[in-house]
C-alpha positions in Angstrom: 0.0 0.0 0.0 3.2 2.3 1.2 5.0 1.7 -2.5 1.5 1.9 -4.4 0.8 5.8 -2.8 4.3 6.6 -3.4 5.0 5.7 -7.1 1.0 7.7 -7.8 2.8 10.1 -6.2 5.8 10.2 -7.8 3.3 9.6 -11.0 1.4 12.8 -10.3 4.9 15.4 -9.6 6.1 13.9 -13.3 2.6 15.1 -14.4 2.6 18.3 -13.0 6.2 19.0 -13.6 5.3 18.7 -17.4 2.6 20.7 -17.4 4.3 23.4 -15.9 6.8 23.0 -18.7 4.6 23.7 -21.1 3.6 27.0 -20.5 4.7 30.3 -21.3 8.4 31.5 -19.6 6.5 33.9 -17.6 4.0 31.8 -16.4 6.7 29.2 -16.1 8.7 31.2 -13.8 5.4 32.4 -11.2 4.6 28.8 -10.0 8.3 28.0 -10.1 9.1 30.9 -8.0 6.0 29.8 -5.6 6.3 26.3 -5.7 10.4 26.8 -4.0 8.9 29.3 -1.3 6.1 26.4 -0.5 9.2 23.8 0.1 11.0 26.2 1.9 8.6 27.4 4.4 5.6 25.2 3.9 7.0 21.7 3.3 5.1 18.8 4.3 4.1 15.2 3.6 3.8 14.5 -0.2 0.2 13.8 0.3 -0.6 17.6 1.5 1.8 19.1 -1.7 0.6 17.5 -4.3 -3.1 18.5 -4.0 -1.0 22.7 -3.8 1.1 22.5 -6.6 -1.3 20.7 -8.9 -3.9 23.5 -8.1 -0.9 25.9 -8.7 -0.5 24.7 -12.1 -4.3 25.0 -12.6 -4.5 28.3 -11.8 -1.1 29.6 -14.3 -2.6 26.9 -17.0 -6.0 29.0 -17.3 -4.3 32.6 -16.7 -1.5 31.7 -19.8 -4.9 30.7 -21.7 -6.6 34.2 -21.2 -3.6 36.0 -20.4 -4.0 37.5 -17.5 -1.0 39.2 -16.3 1.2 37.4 -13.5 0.7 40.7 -11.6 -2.9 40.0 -12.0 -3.2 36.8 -10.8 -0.6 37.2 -7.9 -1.1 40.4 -7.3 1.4 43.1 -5.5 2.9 41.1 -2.7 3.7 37.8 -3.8 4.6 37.1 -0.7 1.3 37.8 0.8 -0.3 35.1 -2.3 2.1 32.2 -1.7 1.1 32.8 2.2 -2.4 32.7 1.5 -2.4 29.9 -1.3 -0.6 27.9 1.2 -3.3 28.7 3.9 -5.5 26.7 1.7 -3.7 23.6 2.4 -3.7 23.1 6.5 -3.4 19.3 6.3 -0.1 18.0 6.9 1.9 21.3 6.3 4.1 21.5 9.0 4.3 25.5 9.0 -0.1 25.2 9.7 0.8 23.2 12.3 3.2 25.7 14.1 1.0 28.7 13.5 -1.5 26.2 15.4 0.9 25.5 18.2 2.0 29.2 18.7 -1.4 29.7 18.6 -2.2 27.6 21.2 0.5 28.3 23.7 -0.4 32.1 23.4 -4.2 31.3 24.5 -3.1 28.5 27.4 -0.3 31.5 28.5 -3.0 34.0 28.2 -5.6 31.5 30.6 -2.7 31.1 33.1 -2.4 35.1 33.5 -5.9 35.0 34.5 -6.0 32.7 36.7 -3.2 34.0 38.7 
């Protein structure tokens, strides 16, 4: 079961990875650009990347087909879009799950002041 989920897997990146080759440079470059930020900061188990990246080749596959600018589409702060495309995806992302614990340890801290 292990070795079936990771050769779909590895089936679906080799699927995505040529379908962001076959757009435009600069629509090319956007999810590329996006894509290293999510592994960088927002790494997780295959499982919960797949489903972002996939979605993030949607999303540069239908504005290369209208063409919308990449301005457009990420708008100003791109930044501020990776951050929020990645908010999309909470399961398994290991950054959602220390924004959760921060979180968390803010409101226990928080109950503790009050009680004392």
């Amino acid at each position: 079961m292990f070795i079936a989920r990771m050769i779909d897997q590895k089936r679906r990146y080799r699927r995505y990875k040529k379908r962001k080759k076959q757009l435009p440079a600069n629509y090319r470059k956007a999810p590329d650009a996006v894509e290293r930020y999510v592994w960088l900061f927002a790494s997780g188990e295959g499982d919960s990347l797949l489903p972002l990246v996939e979605d993030l080749a949607d999303l540069f596959e239908q504005s290369a087909a209208s063409r919308t600018p990449i301005r457009d589409v990420v708008g100003e702060d791109p930044v501020e879009f990776a951050e929020t495309f990645i908010q999309n995806y909470p399961q398994n992302l290991w950054i959602n799950r220390e924004r959760e614990r921060l979180t968390h340890t803010f409101e226990s801290i928080t109950r503790e002041e009050k009680t004392t």
